[in-house]
LOSE-622629 format. One record per residue (C-alpha): residue number from 0; x, z, y. Coordinates in Angstrom, 1 decimal, decimal comma. Layout:
<nodes>
NODE   n      x      z      y
NODE NUM      X      Z      Y
...
</nodes>
This chain:
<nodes>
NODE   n      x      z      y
NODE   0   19,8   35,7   46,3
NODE   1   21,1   37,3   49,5
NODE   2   22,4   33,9   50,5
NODE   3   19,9   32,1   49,9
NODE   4   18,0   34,7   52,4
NODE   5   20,4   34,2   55,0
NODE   6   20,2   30,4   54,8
NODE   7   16,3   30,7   54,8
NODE   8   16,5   33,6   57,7
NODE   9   19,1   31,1   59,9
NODE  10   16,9   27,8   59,8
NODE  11   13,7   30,1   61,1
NODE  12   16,3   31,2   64,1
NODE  13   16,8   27,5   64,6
NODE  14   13,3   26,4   64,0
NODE  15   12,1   28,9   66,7
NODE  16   14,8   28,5   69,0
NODE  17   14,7   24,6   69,3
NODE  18   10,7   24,8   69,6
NODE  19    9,4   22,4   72,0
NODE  20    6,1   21,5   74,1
NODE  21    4,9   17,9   72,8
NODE  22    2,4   15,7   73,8
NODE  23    1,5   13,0   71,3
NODE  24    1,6   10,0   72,7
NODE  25   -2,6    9,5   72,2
NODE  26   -3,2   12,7   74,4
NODE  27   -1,3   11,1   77,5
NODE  28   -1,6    7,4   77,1
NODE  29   -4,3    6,0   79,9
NODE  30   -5,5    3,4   77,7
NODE  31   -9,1    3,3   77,5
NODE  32  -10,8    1,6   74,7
NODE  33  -14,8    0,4   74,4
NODE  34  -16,9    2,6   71,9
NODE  35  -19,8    0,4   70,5
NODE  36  -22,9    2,8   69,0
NODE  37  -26,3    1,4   67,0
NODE  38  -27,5   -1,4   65,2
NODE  39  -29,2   -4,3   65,1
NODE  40  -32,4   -3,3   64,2
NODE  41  -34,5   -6,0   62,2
NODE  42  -38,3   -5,0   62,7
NODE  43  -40,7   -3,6   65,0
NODE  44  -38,4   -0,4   66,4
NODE  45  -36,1   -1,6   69,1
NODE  46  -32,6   -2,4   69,0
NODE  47  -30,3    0,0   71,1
NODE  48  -26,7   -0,6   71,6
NODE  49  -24,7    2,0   73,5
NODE  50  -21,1    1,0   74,8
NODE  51  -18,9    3,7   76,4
NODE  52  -15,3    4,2   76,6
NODE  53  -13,0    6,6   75,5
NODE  54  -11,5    9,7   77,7
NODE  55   -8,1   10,9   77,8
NODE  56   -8,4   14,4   75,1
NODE  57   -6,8   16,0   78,5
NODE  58   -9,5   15,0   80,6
NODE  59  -12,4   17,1   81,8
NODE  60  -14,9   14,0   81,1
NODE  61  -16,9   13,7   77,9
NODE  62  -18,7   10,6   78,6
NODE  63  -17,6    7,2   80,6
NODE  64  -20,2    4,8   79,5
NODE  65  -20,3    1,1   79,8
NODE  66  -22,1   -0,3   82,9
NODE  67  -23,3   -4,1   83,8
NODE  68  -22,6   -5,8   80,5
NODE  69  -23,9   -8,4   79,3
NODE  70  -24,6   -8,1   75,3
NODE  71  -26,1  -10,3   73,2
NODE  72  -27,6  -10,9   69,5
NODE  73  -26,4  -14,1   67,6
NODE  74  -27,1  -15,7   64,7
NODE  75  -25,4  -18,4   62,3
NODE  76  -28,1  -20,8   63,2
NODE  77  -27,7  -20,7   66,8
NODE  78  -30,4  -18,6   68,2
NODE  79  -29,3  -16,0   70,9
NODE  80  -31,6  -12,8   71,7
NODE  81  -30,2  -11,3   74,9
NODE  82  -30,3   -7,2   75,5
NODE  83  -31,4   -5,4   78,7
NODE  84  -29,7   -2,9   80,2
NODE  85  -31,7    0,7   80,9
NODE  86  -29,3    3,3   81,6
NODE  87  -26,1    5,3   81,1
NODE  88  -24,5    2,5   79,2
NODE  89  -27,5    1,5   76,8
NODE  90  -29,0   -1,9   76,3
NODE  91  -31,9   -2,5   74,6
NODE  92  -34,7   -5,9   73,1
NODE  93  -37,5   -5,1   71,2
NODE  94  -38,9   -7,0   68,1
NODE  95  -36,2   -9,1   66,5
NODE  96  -37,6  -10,0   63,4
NODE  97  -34,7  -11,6   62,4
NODE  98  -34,6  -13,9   59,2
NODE  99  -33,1  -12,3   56,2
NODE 100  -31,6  -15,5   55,1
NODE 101  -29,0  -15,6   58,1
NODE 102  -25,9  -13,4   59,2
NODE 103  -25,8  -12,2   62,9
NODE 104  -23,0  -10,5   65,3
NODE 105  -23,2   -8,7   68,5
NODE 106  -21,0  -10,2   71,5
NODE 107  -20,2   -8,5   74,2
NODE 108  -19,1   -9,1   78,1
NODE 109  -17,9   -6,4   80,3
NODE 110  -18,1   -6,5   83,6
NODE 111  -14,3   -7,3   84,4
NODE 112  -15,0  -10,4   82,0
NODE 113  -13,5   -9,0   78,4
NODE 114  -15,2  -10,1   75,5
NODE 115  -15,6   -8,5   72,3
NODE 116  -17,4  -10,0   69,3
NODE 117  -18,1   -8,7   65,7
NODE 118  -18,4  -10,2   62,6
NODE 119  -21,3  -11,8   61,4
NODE 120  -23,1   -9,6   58,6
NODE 121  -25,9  -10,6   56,6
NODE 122  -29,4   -8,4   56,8
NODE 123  -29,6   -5,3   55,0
NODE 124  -32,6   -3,6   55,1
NODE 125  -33,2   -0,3   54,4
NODE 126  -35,4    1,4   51,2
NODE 127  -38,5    3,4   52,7
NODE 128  -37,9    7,2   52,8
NODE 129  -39,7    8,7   50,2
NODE 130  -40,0   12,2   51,4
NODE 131  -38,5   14,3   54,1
NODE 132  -38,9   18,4   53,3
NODE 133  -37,7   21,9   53,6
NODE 134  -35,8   24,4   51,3
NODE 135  -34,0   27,7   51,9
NODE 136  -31,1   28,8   50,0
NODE 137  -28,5   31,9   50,9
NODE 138  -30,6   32,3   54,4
NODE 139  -30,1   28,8   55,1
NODE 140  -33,0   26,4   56,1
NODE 141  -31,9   22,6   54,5
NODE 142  -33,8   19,5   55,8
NODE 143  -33,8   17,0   52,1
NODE 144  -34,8   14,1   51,6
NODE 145  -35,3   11,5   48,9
NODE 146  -35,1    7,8   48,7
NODE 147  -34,8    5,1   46,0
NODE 148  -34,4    1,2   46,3
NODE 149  -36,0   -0,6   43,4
NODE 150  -34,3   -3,3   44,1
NODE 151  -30,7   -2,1   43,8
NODE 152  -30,3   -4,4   46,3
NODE 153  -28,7   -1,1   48,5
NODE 154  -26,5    1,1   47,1
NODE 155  -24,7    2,9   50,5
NODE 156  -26,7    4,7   52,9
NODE 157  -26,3    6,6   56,0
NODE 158  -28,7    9,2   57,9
NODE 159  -28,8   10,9   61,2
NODE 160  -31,8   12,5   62,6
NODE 161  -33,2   13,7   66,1
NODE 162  -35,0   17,2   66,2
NODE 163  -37,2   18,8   68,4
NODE 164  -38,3   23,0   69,2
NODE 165  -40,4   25,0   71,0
NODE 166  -38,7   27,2   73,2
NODE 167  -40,4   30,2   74,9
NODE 168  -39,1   31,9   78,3
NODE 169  -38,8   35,8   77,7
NODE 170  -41,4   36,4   80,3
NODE 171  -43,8   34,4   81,8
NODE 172  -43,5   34,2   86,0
NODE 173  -46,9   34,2   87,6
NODE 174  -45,4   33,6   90,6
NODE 175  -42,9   31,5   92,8
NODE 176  -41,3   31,0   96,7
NODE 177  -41,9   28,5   98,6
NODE 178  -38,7   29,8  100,4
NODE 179  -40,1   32,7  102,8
NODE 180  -43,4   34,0  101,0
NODE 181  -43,8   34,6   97,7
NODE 182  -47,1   32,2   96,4
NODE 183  -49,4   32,3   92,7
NODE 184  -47,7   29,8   90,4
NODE 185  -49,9   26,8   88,5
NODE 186  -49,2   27,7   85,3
NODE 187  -50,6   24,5   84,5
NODE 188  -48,6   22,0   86,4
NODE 189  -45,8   24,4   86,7
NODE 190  -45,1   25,4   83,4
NODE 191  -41,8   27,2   83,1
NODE 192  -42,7   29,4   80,0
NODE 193  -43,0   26,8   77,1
NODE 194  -40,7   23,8   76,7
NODE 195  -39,6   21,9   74,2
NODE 196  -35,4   21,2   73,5
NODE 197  -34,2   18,6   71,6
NODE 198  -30,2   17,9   69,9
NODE 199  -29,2   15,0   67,8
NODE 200  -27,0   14,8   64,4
NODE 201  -23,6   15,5   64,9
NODE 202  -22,2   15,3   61,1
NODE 203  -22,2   11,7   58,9
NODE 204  -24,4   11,9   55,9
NODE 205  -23,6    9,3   53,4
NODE 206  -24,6    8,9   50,0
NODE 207  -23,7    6,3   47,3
NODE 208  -25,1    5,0   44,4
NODE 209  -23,0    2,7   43,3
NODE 210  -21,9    4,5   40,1
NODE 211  -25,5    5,1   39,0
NODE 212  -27,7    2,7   37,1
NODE 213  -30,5    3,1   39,3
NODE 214  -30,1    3,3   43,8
NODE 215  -31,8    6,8   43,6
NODE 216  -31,2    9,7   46,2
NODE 217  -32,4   13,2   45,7
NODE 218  -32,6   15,9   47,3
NODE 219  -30,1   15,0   49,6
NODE 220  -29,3   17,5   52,6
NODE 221  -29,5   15,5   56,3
NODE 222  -28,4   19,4   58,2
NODE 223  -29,0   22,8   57,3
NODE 224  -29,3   26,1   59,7
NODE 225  -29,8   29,8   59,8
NODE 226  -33,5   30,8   58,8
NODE 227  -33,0   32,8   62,3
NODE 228  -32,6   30,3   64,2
NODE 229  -34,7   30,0   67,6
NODE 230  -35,2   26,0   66,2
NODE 231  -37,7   27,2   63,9
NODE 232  -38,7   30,6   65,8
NODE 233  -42,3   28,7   66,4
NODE 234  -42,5   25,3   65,6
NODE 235  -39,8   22,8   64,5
NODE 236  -39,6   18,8   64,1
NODE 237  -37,0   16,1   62,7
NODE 238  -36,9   12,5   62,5
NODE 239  -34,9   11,9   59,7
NODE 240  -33,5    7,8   60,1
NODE 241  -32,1    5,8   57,1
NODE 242  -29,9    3,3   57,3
NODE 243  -28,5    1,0   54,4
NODE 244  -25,2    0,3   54,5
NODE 245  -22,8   -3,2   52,7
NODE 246  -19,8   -1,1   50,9
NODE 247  -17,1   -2,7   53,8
NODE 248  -20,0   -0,1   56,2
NODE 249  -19,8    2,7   54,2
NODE 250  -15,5    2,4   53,8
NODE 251  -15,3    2,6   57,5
NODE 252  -18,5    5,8   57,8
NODE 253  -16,6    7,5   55,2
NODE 254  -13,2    7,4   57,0
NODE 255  -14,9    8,1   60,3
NODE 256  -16,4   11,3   58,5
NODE 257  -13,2   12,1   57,3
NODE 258  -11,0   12,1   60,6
NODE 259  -13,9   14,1   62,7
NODE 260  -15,6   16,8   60,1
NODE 261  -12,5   17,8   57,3
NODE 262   -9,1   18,1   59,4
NODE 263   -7,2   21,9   60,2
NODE 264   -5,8   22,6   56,5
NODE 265   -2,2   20,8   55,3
NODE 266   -4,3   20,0   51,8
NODE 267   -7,7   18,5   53,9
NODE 268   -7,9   14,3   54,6
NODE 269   -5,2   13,2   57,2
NODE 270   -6,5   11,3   59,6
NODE 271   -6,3    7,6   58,8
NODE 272   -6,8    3,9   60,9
NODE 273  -10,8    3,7   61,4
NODE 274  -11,0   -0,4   61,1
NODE 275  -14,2   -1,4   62,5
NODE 276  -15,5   -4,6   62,5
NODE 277  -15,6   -5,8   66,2
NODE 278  -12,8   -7,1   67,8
NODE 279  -11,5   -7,8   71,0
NODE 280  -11,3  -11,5   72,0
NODE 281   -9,4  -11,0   75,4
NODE 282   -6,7   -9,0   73,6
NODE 283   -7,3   -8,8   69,6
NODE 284   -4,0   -6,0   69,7
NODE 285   -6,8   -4,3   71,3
NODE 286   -8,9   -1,3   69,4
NODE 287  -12,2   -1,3   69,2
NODE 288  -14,3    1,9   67,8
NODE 289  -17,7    1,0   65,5
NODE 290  -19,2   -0,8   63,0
NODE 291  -21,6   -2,9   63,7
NODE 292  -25,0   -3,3   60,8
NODE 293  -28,2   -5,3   60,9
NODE 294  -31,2   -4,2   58,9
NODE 295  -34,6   -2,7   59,4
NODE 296  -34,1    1,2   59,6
NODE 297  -36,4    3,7   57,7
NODE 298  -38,0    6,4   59,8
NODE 299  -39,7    9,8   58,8
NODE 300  -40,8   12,9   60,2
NODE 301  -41,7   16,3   59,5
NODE 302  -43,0   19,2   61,4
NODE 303  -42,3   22,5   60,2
NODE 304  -44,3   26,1   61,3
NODE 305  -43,1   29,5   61,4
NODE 306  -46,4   30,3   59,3
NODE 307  -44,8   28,5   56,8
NODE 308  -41,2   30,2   56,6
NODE 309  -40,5   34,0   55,3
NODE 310  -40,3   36,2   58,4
NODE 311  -37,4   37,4   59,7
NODE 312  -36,3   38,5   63,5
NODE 313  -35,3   35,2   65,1
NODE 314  -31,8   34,9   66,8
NODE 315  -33,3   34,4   70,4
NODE 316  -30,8   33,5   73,2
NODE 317  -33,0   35,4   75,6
NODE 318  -33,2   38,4   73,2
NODE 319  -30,4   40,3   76,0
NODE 320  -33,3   39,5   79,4
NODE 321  -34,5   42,7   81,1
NODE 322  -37,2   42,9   83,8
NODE 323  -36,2   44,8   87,0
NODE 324  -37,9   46,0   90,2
NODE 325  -37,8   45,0   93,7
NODE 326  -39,6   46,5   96,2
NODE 327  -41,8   45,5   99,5
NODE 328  -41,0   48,3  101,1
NODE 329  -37,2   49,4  100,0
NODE 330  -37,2   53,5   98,8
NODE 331  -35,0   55,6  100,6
NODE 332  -34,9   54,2  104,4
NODE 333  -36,2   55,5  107,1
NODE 334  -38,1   54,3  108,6
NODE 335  -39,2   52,4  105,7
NODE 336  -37,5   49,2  105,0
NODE 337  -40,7   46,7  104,6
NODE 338  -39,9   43,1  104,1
NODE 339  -42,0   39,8  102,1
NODE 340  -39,7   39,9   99,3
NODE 341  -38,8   36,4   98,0
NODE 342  -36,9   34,9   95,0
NODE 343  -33,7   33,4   97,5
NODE 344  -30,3   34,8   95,7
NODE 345  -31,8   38,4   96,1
NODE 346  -29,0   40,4   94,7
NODE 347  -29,5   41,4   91,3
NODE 348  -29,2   45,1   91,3
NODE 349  -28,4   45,7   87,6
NODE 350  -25,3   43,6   87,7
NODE 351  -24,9   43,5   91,7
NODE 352  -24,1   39,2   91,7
NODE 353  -25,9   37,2   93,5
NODE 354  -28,6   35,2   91,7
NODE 355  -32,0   33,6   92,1
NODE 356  -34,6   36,1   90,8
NODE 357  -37,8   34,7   89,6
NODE 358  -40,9   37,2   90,2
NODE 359  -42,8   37,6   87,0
NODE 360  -45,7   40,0   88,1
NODE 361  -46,9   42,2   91,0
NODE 362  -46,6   45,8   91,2
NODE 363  -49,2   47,3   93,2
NODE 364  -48,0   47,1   97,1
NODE 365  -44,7   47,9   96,6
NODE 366  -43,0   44,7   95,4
NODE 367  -42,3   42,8   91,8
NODE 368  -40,9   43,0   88,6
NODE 369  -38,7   39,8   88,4
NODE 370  -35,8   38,1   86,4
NODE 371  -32,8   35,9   86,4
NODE 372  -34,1   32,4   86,1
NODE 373  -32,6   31,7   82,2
NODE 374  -34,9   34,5   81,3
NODE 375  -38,2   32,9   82,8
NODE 376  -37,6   28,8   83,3
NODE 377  -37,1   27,4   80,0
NODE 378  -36,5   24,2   82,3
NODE 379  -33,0   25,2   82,0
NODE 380  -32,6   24,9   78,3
NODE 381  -35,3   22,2   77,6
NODE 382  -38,1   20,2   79,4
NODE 383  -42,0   21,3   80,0
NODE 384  -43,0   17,7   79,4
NODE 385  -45,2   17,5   75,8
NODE 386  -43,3   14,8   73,6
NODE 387  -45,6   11,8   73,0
NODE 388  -45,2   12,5   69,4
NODE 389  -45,6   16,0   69,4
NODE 390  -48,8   17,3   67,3
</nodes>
């Protein structure tokens, strides 16, 4: 036993000693491959295709979208529906209606003249949502919902899902600078105390049926959150989207899922080849990231009150905001220090930095109570503009 220590104590000598920096060839290699998010959407919702390109893991970018491309829709029987490009790297057409009885690819020309194309795959179009609701569990707020195809025609699916919140200053400013006086502020055209923030799906939800005699989901979970959360502190909606998926689709989701949401542990999924299916024509040794589908998607949406949750304290990010004074006439001076005070990087006397403070009310002659501007313009977490959907 006691050699067998030493030969286990002298390889941890070695193992530590001989220990050194490495960086993997994917963290410092330049190369710079195109990224290809959406789907072809067959119906009345638009289709929006997002190209970008990957970042080096060691560079202080997160996004390099895809600029002055031209991308296209084609189909097997010749017909071509050409995409317009809006902005940061998205381009768009409206209205397909594509015929179920054709395949279709997307092609792709970037602006230094490399093409990419995918495969052609046939129409799948996607079950109606049956129901999107709410359930708690273990303080947790779940977003379900249920969907069945009576078809059987599809037997993958995938969802992801767009919400939206009120969001609520900590105090509301009746006032604001012009830049030497301090003025009365419109709370109606200059709304900084309610705004609405909105955040996107982050996770891949996917759900098979294939093993089941009947394509029938239930009760599936699309996110779940503290029942604190500020999301729900007043008044909370999602749009839940459905997508059906061929089982070559939901091979190359599933992997995708696998290599983003379940690595850290030496037992968890190691990360594997994610084979999409669009290629590069200029230079097929070339990756390319995404899977292209065409099918109608399956929208629904839910709004959600905090009259209709159990009441608990909500885990605001303002909950630490403080009002503090500041005065006309400054106390202590003589004479008397008198001056229009203003909200122009006034220094913050609590934490003595120099910030913007925002007046929220007048006190008498002598001056203000005011606040750092995260505490009264909810601008700078959301916007003040009313979603069109919003009811």
């Amino acid at each position: 036993m006691k050699v067998l220590f030493y030969i286990v104590c002298f390889i941890l000598i070695l193992f530590i000693n001989c220990k050194q920096a490495y960086t993997p060839p994917a963290i410092a290699s330049p190369g710079s491959y195109l990224v290809v998010e959406g789907v072809i959407n067959n119906g009345t919702d638009s289709t929006i295709i997002k190209l970008s390109n990957t970042v080096n893991i060691a560079s202080t970018s997160t996004v390099n979208p895809v600029f002055n491309a031209t991308v296209a829709v084609e189909g097997d029987n010749n017909i071509t529906y050409l995409l317009t490009e809006t902005n940061n790297g998205k381009y768009f057409t409206t209205n397909l209606n594509l015929d179920n009885t054709h395949k279709y690819r997307l092609t792709i020309t970037t602006s230094d003249n490399k093409k990419y194309y995918s495969d052609y795959v046939p129409v799948l179009n996607s079950p109606p949502i049956d129901s999107v609701f709410f359930t708690i569990s273990n303080n947790q707020l779940n977003i379900n919902s249920t969907t069945h195809d009576p078809t059987n025609k599809v037997q993958f699916y995938r969802w992801d899902y767009k919400q939206t919140w009120i969001i609520h200053s900590a105090e509301i400013s009746f006032f604001k600078s012009n830049g030497d006086t301090v003025l009365s502020r419109d709370l109606v055209n200059d709304n900084i105390y309610e705004c609405w923030s909105t955040d996107t799906s982050s996770t891949v939800v996917l759900k098979s049926t294939s093993n089941l005699e009947q394509s029938i989901v239930r009760d599936n979970i699309i996110t779940s959150f503290p029942l604190n959360s500020e999301k729900v502190a007043i008044r909370f909606s999602i749009m839940v989207s459905q997508y059906a998926l061929t089982a070559e689709a939901f091979k190359f989701w599933t992997n995708l899922k696998k290599n983003t949401e379940k690595l850290g542990g030496i037992f968890d999924p190691q990360p594997s080849e994610i084979n999409g299916n669009i290629h590069c024509l200029t230079n097929p040794n070339e990756p390319v990231i995404g899977y292209l589908s065409v099918g109608q998607v399956a929208n629904k949406r839910i709004f959600i009150s905090n009259r209709q949750l159990p009441q608990v304290v909500p885990n605001l990010s303002t909950a630490t905001c403080e009002l503090d004074t500041f005065w006309f006439c400054r106390p202590g001076t003589s004479p008397p220090n008198c001056e229009n005070m203003v909200d122009e990087y006034i220094t913050y006397n609590k934490y003595n930095l120099g910030v913007i403070i925002i007046p929220i009310v007048k006190v008498g002659d002598i001056g203000y109570l005011g606040t750092s501007p995260f505490c009264a313009d909810c601008t700078l977490r959301g916007t003040n503009r009313k979603p069109d959907f919003w009811k």
